[in-house]
C-alpha positions as CSV (number, residue, x, y, z in Angstrom):
1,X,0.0,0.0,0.0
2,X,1.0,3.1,-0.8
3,X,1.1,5.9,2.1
4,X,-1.4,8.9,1.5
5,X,0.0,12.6,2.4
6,X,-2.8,13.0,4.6
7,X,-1.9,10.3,6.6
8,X,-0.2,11.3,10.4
9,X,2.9,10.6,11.1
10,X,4.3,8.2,13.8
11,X,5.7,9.9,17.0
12,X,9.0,9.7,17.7
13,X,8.5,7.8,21.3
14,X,12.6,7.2,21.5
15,X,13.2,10.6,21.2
16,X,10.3,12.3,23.5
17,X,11.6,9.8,26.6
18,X,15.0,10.4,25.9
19,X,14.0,14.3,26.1
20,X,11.9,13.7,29.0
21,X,14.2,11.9,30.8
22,X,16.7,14.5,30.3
23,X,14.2,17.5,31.4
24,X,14.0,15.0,34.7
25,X,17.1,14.5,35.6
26,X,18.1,18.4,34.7
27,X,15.3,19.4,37.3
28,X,16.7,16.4,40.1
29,X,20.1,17.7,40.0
30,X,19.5,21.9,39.9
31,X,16.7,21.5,42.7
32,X,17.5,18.3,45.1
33,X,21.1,17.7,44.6
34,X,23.2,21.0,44.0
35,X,22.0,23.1,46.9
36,X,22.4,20.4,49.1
37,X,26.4,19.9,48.3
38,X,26.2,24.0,49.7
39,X,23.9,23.3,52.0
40,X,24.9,22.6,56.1
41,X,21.7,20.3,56.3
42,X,22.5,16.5,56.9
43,X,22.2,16.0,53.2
44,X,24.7,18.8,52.2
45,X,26.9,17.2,54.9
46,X,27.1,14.3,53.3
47,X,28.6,15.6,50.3
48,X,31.4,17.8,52.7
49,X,32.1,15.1,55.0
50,X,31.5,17.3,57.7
51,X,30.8,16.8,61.5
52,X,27.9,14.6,62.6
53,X,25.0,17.5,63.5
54,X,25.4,17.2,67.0
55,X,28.9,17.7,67.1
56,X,30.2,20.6,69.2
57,X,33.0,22.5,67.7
58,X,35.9,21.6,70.4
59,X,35.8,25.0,72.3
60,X,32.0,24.7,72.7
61,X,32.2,20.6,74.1
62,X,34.8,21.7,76.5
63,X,32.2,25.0,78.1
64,X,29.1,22.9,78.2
65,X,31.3,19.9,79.3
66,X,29.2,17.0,77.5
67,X,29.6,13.6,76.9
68,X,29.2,12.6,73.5
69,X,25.2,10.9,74.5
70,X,24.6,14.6,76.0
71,X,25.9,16.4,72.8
72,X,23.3,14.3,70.6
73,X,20.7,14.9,73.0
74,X,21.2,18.2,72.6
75,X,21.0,18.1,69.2
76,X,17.5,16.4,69.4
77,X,16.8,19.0,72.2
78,X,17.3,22.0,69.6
79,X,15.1,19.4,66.9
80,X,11.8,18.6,69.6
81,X,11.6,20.9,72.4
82,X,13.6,24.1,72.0
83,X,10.4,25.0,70.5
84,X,8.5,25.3,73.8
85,X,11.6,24.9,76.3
86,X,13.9,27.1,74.7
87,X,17.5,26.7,73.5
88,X,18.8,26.5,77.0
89,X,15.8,24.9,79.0
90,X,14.3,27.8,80.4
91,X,11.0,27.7,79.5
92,X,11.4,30.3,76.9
93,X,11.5,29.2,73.7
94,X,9.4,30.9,71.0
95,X,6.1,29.0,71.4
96,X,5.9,29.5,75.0
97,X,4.0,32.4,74.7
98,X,1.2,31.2,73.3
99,X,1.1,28.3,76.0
100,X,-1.6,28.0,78.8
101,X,1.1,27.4,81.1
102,X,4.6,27.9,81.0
103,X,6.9,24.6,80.1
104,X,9.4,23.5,82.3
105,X,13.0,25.2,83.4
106,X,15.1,22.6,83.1
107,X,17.6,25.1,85.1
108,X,15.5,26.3,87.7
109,X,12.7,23.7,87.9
110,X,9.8,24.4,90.4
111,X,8.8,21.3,92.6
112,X,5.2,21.5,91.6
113,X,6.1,22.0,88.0
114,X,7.7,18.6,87.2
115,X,5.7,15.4,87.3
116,X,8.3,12.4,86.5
117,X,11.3,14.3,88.2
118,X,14.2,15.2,86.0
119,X,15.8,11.9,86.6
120,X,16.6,10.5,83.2
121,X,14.3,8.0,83.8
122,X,11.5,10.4,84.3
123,X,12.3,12.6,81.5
124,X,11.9,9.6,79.2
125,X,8.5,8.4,80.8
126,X,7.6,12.3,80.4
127,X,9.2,11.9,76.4
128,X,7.0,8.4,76.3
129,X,3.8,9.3,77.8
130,X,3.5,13.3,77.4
131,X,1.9,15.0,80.4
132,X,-2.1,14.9,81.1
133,X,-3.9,18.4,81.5
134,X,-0.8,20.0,80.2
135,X,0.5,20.6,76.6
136,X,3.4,18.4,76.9
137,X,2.9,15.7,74.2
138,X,3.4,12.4,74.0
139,X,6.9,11.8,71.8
140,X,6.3,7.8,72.1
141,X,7.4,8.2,68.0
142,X,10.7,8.6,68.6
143,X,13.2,5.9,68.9
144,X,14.2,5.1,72.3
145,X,17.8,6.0,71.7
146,X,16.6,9.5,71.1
147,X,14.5,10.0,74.0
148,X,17.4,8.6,76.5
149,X,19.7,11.0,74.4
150,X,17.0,13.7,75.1
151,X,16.8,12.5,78.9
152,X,20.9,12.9,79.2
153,X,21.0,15.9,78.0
154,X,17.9,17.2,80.3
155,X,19.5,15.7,83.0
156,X,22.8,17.7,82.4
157,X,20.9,21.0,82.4
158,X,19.5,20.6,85.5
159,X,23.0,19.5,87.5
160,X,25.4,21.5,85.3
161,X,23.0,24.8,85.1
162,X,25.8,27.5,85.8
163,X,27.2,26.0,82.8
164,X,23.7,27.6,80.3
């Protein structure tokens, strides 16, 4: 059969993936891969071979005196609770304002304002089971490595607090 001029013709399906792959992999690289190699996120960090993100530049892990368990926990600290608690565990971080009551100072604690204790133990059984009537939530999600990380490092504010 000969081929009429009004027939259509055939797409060229090699060369449309080939372009749309391209297009894809030009859009992975300019938006997911190259600001993280500048970036100081965890993924950027993998590309520098920095630090792990809780490290403590030398000067800082000799003033706050922490073991390497504390400086992680701090780390999660600054991730999960510096948001009510504050950078230091005062109570004063930036959503503590809008709070019914104020959270816990991990420095100065009040007797009446703690329900576990800031034992390490109790700090995870507050981390596991949040506090009822308050707006401490439950952080049962994490893994248990990060909530005794998270207890250390609450534990060292409260006996080290000249230190913050």
């Amino acid at each position: 059969m000969s081929q009429n001029k009004n027939d259509p013709k055939p797409l060229p399906m090699k060369a449309i993936t080939l372009t749309i792959t391209g297009v894809f992999a030009l859009v992975a690289f300019g938006f997911l891969i190259l600001p993280a190699f500048f970036d100081s996120s965890p993924v950027g960090l993998l590309f520098h071979k920095g630090p792990a993100p809780w490290a403590l530049d030398p000067e800082m892990q000799a003033k706050f005196q922490l073991t390497e368990t504390q400086a992680k926990g701090r780390y999660h600290f600054l991730q999960y609770c510096a948001g009510c608690h504050g950078p230091d565990g005062r109570g004063n971080g930036p959503t503590s304002q809008t709070l019914n009551r104020r959270p816990a100072n991990f420095l100065e604690p009040s007797p009446s304002g703690l329900k576990n204790g800031l034992s390490v133990q109790g700090v995870v059984k507050t981390l596991n089971e949040g506090l009822a009537g308050s707006q401490m939530p439950s952080f049962s999600n994490l893994p248990d490595d990060v909530k005794q990380e998270i207890a250390e490092f609450v534990d060292h504010l409260h006996t080290h607090p000249a230190l913050y």
